[in-house]
N, C-alpha and C positions, 0 to 999 in steps of 0.2 A: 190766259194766264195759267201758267206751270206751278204746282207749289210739290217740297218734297219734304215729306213726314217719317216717322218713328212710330210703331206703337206697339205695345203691351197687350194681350188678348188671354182673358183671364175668364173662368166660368161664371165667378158669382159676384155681384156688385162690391161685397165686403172684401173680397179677394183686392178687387182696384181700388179700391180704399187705403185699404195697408198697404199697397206700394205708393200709391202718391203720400203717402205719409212717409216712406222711406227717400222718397225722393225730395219732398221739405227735407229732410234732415241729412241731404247729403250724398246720398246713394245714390251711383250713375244711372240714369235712365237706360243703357246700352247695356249694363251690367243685368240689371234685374228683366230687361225683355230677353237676354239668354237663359236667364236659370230660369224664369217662371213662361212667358208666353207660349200659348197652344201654339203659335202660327208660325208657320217655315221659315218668316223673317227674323224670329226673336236669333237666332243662329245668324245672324247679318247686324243684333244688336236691335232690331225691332226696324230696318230703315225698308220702309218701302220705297226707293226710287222715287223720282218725279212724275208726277200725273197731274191731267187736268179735269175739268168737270166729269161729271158722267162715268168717270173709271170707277167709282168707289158706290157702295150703298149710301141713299141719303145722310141718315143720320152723320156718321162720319166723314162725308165729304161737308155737310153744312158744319158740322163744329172745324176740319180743318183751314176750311175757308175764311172763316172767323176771326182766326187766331193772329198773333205776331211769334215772329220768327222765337224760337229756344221756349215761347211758352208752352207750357202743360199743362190739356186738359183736366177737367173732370171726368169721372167716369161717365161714357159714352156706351148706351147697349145697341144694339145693333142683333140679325138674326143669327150672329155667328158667338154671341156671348159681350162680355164686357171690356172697352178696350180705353187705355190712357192715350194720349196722340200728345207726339210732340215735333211742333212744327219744325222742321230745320231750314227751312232754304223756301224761295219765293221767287218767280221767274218771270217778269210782265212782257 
């Protein structure tokens, strides 16, 4: 299975906190991974493409495996900092 995700990569837990809070209240998840995320995708809206197992570091590949489509994580740490995932697409 292919699954293809979003996310948000922020330094400090509280950092991805206050954006999933903007996100309950509205705020496009595409929007807020251009002006805040560290990672070369947030300029793509946070989309990293379609992947499957083993592409990603644990942590983040078990919560996006998890997930159903348009949901959004909690903050996830990972060795590269703190990151939101939002699942977009699922490919069996």
């Amino acid at each position: 299975m292919k699954i293809r995700a979003s996310h948000i990569l922020v330094a400090t837990k509280e950092e991805a906190e206050n954006l999933l809070l903007d996100i309950k209240n509205g705020v496009a998840f595409e929007d807020l991974a251009r002006d805040y995320s560290k990672c070369p995708s947030g300029r793509d809206g946070g989309d990293l493409r379609w992947f499957g197992k083993g592409m990603m570091v644990k942590p983040f590949e078990d919560a996006c495996f998890s997930m159903e489509i348009d949901e959004v994580s909690q903050p996830i740490q990972t060795q590269f900092g703190w990151h939101l995932i939002q699942l977009t697409g699922k490919n069996d």
